[in-house]
Phi, psi and omega in degrees: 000117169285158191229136197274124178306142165228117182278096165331151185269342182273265207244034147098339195316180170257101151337090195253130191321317209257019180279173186245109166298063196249163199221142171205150182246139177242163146192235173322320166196178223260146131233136177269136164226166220242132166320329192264315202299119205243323182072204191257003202223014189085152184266128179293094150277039112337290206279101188335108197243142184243147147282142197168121208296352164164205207286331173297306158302279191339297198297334152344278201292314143346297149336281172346287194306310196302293184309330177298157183299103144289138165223164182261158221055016179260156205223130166296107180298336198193156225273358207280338207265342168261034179279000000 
């Protein structure tokens, strides 16, 4: 079974056994989840997820959303847009 690589979406890092992880979604607002978080139905990869090696990146990204422009009815569309 290949196992698939993962690059923080922020500084690039490599995804190692022992990091704290978290995965986020954007759209109106951010959810943040804990890497191991599966939900009750499994994790969708349709939907566009940043990857992120940990709290340095989070506090980024986080930035990021607070800092993009709103107007009303605009909305971050994709996760593509807080980068």
């Amino acid at each position: 079974m290949r196992q698939e690589q993962f690059n923080c979406d922020i500084c690039g890092r490599p995804k190692q056994a022992s990091n704290h992880w978290w995965r986020v979604r954007a759209g109106n607002a951010l959810h943040i989840y804990h890497w191991d978080y599966f939900g009750e139905d499994g994790w969708d990869d349709s939907i566009p997820t940043k990857h992120i090696c940990g709290q340095e990146c989070l506090q980024r990204l986080v930035q990021n959303f607070l800092d993009a422009p709103f107007g009303i009815g605009s909305t971050i569309s994709t996760t593509e847009d807080i980068q």
